[in-house]
C-alpha positions as CSV (number, residue, x, y, z in Angstrom):
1,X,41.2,-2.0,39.1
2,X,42.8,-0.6,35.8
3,X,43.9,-4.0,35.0
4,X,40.0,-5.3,35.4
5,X,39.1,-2.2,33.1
6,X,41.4,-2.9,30.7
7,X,40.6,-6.6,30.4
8,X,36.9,-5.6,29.7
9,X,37.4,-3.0,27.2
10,X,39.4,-6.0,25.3
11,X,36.6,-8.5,25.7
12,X,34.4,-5.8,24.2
13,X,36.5,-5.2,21.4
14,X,37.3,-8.5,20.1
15,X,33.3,-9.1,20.4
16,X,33.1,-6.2,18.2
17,X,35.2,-7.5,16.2
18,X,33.2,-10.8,16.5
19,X,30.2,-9.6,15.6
20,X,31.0,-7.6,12.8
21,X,32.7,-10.9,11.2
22,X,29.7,-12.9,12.0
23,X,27.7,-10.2,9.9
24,X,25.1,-11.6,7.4
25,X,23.7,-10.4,4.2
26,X,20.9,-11.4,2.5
27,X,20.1,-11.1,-1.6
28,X,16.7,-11.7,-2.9
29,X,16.8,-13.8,-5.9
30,X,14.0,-13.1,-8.0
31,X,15.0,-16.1,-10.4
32,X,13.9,-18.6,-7.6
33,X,10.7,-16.9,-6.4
34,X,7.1,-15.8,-7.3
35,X,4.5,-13.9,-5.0
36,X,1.3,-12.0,-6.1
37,X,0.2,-9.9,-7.6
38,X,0.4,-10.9,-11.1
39,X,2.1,-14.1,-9.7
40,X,1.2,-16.2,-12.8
41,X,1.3,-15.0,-16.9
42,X,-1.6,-15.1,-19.3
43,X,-0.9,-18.6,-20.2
44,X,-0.8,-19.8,-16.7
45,X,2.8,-20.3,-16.3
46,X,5.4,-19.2,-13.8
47,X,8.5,-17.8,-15.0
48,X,11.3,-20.1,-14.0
49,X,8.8,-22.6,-12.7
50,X,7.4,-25.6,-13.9
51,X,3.9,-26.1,-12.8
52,X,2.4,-30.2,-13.4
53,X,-0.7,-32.0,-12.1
54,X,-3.6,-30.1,-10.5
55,X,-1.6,-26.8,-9.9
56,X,-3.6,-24.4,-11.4
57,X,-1.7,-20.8,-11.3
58,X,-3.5,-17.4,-11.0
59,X,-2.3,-13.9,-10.6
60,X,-3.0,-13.6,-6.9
61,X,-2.0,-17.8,-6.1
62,X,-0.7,-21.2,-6.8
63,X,-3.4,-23.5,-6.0
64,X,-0.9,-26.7,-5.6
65,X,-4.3,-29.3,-4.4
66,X,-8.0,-28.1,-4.8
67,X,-10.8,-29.3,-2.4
68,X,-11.2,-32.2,-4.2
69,X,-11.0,-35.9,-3.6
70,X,-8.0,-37.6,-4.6
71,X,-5.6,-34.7,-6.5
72,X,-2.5,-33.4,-6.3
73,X,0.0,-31.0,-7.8
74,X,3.5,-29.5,-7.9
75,X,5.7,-26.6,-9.4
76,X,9.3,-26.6,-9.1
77,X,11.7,-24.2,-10.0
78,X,13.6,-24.8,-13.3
79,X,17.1,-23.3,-12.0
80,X,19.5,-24.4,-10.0
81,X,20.5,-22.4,-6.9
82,X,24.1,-21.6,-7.5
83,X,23.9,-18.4,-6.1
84,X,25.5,-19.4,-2.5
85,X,25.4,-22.2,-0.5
86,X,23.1,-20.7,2.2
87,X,19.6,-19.6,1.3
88,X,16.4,-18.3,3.3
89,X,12.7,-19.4,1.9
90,X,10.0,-16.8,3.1
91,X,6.4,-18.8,2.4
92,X,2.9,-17.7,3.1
93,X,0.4,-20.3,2.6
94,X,-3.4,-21.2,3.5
95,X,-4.6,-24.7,3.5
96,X,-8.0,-24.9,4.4
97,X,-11.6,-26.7,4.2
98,X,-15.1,-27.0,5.0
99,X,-14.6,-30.2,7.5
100,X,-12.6,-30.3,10.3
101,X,-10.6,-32.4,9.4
102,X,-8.6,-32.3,6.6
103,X,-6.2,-34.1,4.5
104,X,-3.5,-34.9,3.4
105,X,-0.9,-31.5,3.1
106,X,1.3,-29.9,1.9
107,X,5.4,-30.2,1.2
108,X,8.2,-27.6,0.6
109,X,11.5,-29.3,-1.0
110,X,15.0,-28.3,-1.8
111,X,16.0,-31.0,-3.7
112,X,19.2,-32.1,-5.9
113,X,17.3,-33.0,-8.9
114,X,13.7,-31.4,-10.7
115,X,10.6,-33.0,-8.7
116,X,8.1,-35.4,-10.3
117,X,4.3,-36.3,-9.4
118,X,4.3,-38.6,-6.7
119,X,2.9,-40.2,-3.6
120,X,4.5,-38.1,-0.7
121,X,2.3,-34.8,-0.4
122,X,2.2,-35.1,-4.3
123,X,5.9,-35.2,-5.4
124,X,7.8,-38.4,-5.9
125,X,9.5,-40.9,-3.2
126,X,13.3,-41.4,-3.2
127,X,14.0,-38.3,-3.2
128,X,17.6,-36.1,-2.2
129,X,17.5,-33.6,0.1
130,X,15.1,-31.9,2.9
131,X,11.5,-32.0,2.6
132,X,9.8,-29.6,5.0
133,X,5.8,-31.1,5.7
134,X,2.8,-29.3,7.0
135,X,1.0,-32.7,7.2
136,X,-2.4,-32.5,8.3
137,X,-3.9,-35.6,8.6
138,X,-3.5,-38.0,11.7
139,X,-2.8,-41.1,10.2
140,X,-1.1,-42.7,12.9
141,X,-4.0,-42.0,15.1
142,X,-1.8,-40.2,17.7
143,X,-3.8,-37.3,17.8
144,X,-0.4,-35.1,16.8
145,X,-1.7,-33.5,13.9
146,X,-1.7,-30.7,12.4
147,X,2.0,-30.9,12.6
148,X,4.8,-30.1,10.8
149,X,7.9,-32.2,9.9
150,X,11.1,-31.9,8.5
151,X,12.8,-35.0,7.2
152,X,16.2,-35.4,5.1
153,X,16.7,-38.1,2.3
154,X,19.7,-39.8,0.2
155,X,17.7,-41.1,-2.4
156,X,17.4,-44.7,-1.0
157,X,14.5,-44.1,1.7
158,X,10.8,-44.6,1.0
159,X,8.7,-41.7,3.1
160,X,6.3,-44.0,5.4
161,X,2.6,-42.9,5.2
162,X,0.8,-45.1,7.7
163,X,3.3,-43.6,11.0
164,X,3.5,-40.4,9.2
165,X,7.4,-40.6,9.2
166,X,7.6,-40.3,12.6
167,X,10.7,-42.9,12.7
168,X,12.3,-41.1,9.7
169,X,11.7,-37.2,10.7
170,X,14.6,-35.2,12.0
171,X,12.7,-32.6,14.4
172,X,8.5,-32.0,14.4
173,X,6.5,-29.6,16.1
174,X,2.7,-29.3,16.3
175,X,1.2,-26.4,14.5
176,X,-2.7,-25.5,13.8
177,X,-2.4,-24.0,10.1
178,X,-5.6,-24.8,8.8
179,X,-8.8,-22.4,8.2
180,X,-6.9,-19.0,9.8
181,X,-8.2,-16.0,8.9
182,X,-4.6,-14.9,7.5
183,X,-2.2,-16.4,5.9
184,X,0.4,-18.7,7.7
185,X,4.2,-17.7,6.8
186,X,7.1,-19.9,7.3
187,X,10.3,-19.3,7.3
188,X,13.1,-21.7,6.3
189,X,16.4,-21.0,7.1
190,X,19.6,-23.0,6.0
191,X,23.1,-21.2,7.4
192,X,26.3,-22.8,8.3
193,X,24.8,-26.5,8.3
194,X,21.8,-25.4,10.7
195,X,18.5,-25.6,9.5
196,X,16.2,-23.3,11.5
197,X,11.9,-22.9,11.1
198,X,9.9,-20.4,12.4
199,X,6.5,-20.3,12.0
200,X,3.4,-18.1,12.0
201,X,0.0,-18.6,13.7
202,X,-2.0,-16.7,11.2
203,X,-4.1,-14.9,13.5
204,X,-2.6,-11.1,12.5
205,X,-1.9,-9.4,9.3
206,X,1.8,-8.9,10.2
207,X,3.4,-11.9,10.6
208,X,4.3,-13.3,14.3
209,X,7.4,-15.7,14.3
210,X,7.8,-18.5,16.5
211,X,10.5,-21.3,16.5
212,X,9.3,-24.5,15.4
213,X,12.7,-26.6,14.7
214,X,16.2,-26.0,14.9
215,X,18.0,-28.9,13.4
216,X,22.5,-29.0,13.5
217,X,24.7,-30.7,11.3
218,X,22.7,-30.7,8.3
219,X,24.1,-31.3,5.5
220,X,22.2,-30.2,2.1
221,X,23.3,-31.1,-1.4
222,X,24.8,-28.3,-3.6
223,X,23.1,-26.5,-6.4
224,X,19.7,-27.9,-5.9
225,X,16.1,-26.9,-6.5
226,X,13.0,-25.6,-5.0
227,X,10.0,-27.0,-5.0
228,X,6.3,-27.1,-3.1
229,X,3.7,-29.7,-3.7
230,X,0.2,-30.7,-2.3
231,X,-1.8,-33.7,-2.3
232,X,-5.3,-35.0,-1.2
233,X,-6.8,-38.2,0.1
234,X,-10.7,-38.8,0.9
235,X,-10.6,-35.8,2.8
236,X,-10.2,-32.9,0.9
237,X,-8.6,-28.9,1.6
238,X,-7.2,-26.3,-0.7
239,X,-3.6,-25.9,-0.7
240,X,-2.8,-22.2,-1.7
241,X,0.4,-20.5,-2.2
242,X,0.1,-16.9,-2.2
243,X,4.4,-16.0,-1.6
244,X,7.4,-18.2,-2.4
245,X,10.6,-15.6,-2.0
246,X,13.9,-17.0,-2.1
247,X,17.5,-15.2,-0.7
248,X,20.9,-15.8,-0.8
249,X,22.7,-15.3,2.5
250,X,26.4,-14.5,2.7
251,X,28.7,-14.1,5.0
252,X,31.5,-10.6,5.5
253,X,34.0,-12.8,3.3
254,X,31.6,-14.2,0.9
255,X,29.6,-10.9,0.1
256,X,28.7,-10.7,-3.4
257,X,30.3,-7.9,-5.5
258,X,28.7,-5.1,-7.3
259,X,28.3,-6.1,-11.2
260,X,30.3,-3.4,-12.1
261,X,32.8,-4.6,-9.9
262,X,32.6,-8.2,-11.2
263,X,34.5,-7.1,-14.3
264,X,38.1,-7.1,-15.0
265,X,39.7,-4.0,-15.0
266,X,41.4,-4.7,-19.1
267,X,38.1,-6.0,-20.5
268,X,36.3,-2.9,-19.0
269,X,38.7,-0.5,-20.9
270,X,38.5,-2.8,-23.5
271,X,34.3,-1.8,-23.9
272,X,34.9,1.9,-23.4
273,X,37.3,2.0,-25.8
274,X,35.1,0.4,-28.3
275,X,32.2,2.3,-27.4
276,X,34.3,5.5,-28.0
277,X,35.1,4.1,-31.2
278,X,31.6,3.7,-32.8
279,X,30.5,7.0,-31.3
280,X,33.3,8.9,-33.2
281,X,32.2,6.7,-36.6
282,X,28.6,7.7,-36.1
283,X,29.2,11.1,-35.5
284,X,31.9,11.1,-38.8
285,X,28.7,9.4,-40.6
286,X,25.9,12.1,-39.9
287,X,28.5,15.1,-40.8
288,X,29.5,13.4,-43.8
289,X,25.5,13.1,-44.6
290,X,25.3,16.1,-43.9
291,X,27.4,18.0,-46.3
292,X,25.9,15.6,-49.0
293,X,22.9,16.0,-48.3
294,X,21.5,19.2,-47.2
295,X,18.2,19.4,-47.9
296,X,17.0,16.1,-46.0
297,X,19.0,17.5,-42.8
298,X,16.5,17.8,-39.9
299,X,17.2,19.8,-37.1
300,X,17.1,17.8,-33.7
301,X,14.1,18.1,-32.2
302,X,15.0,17.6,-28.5
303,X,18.0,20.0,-28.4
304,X,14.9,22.5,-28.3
305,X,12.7,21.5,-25.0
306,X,10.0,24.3,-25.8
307,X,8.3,22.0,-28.2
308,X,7.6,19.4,-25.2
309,X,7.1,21.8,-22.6
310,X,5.0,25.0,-21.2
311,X,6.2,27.4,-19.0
312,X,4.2,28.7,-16.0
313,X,2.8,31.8,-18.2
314,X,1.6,30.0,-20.7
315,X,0.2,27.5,-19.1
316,X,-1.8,30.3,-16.9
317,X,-3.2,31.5,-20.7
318,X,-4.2,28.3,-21.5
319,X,-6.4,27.9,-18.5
320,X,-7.8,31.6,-18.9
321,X,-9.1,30.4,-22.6
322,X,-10.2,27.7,-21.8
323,X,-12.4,28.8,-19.1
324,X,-13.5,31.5,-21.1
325,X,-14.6,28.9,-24.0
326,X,-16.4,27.3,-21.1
327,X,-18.0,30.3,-19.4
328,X,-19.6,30.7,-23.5
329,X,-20.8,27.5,-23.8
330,X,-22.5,27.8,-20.9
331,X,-24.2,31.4,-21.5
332,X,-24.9,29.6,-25.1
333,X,-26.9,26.6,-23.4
334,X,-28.4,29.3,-21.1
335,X,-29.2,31.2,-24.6
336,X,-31.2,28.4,-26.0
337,X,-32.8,27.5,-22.9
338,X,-34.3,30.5,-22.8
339,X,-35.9,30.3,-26.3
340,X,-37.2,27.1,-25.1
341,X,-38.9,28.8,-22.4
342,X,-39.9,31.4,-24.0
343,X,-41.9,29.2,-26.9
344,X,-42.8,27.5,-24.1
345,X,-44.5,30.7,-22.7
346,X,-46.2,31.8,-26.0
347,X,-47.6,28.2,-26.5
348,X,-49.2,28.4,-23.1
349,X,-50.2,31.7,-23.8
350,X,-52.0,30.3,-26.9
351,X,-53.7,28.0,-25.0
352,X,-55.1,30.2,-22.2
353,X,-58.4,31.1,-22.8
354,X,-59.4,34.6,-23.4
355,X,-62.1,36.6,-20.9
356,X,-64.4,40.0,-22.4
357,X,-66.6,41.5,-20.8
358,X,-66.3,39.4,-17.3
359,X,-67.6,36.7,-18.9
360,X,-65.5,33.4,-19.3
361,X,-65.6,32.5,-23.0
362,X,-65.6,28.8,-24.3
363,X,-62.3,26.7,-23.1
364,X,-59.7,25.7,-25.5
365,X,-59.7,21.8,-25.6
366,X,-56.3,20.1,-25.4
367,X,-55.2,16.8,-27.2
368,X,-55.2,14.6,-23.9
369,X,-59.6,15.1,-24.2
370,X,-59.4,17.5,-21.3
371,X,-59.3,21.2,-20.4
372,X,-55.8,22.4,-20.0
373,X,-54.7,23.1,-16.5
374,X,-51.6,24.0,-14.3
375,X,-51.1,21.6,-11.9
376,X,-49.4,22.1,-8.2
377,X,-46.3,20.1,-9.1
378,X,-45.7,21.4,-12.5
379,X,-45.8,25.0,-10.7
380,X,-43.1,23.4,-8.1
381,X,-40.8,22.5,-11.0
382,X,-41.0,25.9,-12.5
383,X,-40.2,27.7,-9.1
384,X,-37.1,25.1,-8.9
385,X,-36.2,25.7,-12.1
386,X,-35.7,29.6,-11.4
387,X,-34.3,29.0,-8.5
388,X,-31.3,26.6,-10.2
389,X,-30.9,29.4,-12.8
390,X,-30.3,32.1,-10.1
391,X,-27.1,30.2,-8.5
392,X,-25.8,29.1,-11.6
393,X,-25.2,33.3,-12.5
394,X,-24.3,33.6,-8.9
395,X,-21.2,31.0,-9.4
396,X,-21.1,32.4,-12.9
397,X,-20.2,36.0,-11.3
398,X,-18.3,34.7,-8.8
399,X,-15.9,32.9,-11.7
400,X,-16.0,35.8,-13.9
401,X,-14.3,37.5,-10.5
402,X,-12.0,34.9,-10.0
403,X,-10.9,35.0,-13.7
404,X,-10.7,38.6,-13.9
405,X,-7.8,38.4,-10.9
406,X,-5.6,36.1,-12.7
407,X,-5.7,38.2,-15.6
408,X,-4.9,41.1,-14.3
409,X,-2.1,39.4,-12.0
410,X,-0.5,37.8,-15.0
411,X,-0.3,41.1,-16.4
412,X,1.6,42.8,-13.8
413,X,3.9,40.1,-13.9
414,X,4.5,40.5,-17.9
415,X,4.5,44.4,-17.3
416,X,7.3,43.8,-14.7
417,X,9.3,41.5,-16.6
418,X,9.6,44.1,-19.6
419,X,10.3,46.7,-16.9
420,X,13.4,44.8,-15.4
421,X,14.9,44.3,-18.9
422,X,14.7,40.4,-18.5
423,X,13.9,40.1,-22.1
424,X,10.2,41.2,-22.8
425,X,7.7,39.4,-23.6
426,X,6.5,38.4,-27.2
427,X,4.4,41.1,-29.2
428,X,1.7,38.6,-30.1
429,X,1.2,37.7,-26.4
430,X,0.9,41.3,-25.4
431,X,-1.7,42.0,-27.7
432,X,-3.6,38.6,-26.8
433,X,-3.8,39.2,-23.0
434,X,-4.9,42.7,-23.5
435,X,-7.7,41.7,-25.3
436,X,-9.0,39.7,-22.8
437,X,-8.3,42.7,-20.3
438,X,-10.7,44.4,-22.3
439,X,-13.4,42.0,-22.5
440,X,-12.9,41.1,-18.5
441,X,-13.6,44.7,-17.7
442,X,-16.0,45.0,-20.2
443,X,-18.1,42.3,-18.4
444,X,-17.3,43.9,-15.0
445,X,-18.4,47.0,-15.8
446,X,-21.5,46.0,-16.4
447,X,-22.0,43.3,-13.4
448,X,-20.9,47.0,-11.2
449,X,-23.9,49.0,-12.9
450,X,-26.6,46.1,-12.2
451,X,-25.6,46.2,-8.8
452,X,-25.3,50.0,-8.5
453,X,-28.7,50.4,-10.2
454,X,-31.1,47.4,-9.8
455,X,-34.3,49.7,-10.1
456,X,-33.6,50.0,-14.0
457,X,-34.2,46.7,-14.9
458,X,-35.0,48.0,-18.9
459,X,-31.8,49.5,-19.5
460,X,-29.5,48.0,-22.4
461,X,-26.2,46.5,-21.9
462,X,-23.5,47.2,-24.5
463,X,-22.1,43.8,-24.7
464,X,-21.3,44.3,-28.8
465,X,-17.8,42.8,-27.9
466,X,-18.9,39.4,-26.6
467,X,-21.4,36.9,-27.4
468,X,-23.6,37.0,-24.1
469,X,-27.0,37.5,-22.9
470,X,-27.1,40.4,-20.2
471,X,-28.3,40.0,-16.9
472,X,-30.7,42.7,-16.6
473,X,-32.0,41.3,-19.9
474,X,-32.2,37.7,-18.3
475,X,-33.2,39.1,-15.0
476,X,-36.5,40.6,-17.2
477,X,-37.2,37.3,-19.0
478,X,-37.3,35.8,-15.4
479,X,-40.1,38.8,-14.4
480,X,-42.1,38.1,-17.1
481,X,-42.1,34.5,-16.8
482,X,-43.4,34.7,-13.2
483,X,-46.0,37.2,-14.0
484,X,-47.1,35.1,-16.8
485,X,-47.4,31.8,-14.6
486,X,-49.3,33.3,-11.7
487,X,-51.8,34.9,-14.5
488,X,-51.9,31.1,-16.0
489,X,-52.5,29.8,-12.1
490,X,-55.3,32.5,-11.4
491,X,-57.1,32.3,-14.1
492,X,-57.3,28.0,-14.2
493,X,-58.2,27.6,-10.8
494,X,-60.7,30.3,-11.6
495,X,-61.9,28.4,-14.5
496,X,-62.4,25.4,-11.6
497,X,-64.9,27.2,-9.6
498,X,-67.0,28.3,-12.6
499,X,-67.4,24.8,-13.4
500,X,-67.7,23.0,-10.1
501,X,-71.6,22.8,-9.3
């Protein structure tokens, strides 16, 4: 039994060991690739790509083949893939029309030369290396398509439309990849002479893998190119590709190093040496300028960070002024509104006409031809009005409150600070907050008396220390304004009844 045991724990170690030497790493390489968004520059172009034919480039898509009779179009990547020898291709596509049918497809190439215009999905014949197809017309009449294909080339083999390759592909399976609500991914993977594809049904936002091909002893040429291309016949579909990412894959033994790594030991010493160098010469340089010139000597601005930043009390005083300049312009607006309505008042009062005696005298004609009147809705404005201006000194109060707190907060904390010898706080600031005490208290003292005493309604408010209108005084213009209106009201609608016989 402890031989058995032993034998196991063995067998698990070495496929441990196994599967730790079988580990894979993966490197995007952003040199080979393009995805949105801003997939395309201003020009149109593709870094690293070259883009010929129909393609027409945006910043959310390549459209390789629009839905258009007869077109076609390609981009193909301008570097060679030198990288490693295994890669992985990540694509998501859409292909689809308004028929439902739809021709002819699309092509994804790894190549050992740059791709030209051609007649196989858009890109030339003769060709060296694998071309993946997602061809979606039947035109062998087998009733096998949408399918997709993959089929390998040595330059002296001519791709055969009419069957649809189906004597030259390696391995096919049938996949529905037009009109999906989402785009179709595929995935293209080339590792130890085994070309794997899995593919997406494009029926969920997160992409769904299932294996289409798995081909063996494949044998890809070195340093080649990417490539996709699209092409259409008398049936037409747009070919879009929205993601083309391209990685490296390495084995434990071939794992790339870190850049930093990459360089020998004696040249690295070799660059900090010289950087050491030119740092001592420039710093010679600026205390030799120095001493020769003193005058133009500027002192260096970020050795002090004060001048870029605020601390937490000063920031708290900006706030407090500016909320106090905004609490002014607001009693300001609320200033000259007033005068509005008060010439407002004593031009209606001009316009009322005058009564002796119980008898009505003559009425005042107005511009319009008419007799002046008050009318229902113009009284509903005026009630809305007050009503507006009543909140708005309710939030005002309210504010004032909030402010006041603050203030007085931020003082005990100054007051503290001097108290715990932690350096004291500036003179100037002192004097600055403590005027603002004094007009804060100023303005609550007077909001405590109005509410203390709302029967005297005439009494003045000293308020010689800020610019504001009073809110016993505003309270009075309110009265009066009311009174005024429902005078106005009785005596037009009095004015009504004389007349209406």
């Amino acid at each position: 039994m402890k031989r058995v045991s032993l034998g196991l724990l063995v067998i698990l170690c070495l496929a441990g060991v196994g599967a730790q030497n079988n580990a894979i790493f993966k490197k995007f390489e952003y040199k080979h690739s393009f995805r949105a968004p801003n997939l395309a520059q201003r020009d149109g172009s593709i870094p690293f790509w070259i883009v010929s034919g129909d393609a027409i480039a945006s910043g959310e898509q390549l459209r390789l083949a629009p839905s258009m009779r007869s077109r076609k179009g390609i981009a193909w990547n301008k570097r060679s893939f030198v990288e490693s020898e295994n890669f992985q291709i990540d694509v998501s596509l859409k292909i689809g029309g308004q028929g439902r049918v739809g021709a002819d497809g699309l092509g994804i190439w790894y190549t050992s030369q740059l791709g030209a215009l051609g007649p196989v999905f858009g890109a030339n014949d003769f060709w060296t290396g694998m071309g993946l197809f997602l061809d979606s017309f039947d035109n062998d009449g087998l009733k096998n398509n949408p399918q997709v294909s993959l089929m390998l080339n040595d330059g002296t083999r001519s791709y055969d439309h009419h069957t649809d390759g189906s004597q030259q592909i390696v391995s096919s399976c049938q996949r529905d990849f037009r009109n999906k609500p989402y785009p179709v991914r595929v995935r293209i993977e080339y590792l130890k002479n085994v070309l794997t594809v899995h593919i997406d049904d494009g029926m969920q936002p997160t992409p769904r893998y299932e294996l289409c091909m798995r081909a063996e002893n494949i044998f890809l040429p070195r340093n080649g190119y990417f490539g996709v291309s699209a092409a259409t016949g008398g049936l037409a579909d747009d070919h879009d590709i929205l993601d083309f990412s391209v990685s490296s894959l390495f084995g434990e033994q071939q794992k790339p190093q870190p850049a930093a790594q990459q360089i020998p030991l004696q040249e690295k010493q070799k660059y900090d040496e010289e950087f050491e160098k030119q740092m001592k010469e420039y710093e010679a340089e600026q205390a030799k300028f120095k001493e020769q010139h003193p005058d133009k000597v500027k002192e260096n601005e970020y050795d002090d960070p004060t001048k870029f930043y605020e601390d937490a009390t000063a920031r708290e005083l900006r706030l407090i002024y500016e909320s106090q300049n905004a609490i002014h312009q607001v009693m300001q607006n609320m200033d000259q509104r007033l005068a509005q309505i008060q010439q407002t008042q004593l031009t209606g009062s001009a316009a009322v006409p005058q009564t002796t005696g119980g008898q009505q005298q003559q009425q005042v004609p107005v511009s319009g031809g008419g007799v002046a009147s008050f009318q229902p809705h113009e009284k509903n404005e005026v009630i809305q009005s007050l009503r507006d201006l009543t909140q708005t000194i309710r939030d005002m109060k309210q504010y004032v409150n909030e402010i006041f707190t603050k203030t007085y907060n931020i003082d005990q904390k100054i007051q503290q600070g001097g108290a715990g010898g932690g350096g004291g706080a500036d003179s100037e600031l002192h004097s600055k907050v403590d005027s603002l005490l004094n007009e804060l208290r100023v303005i609550r003292s007077t909001q405590v008396q109005q509410v203390s005493q709302p029967g005297k309604t005439g009494s003045a408010t000293d308020c010689s220390n800020i610019s504001c209108v009073s809110s016993t005084f505003f309270l009075a213009i309110i009265f009066v304004q009311s009174i005024i209106i429902v005078v106005v009201v009785f005596v037009r609608s009095k004015q009504d009844k004389a007349k209406f016989y």
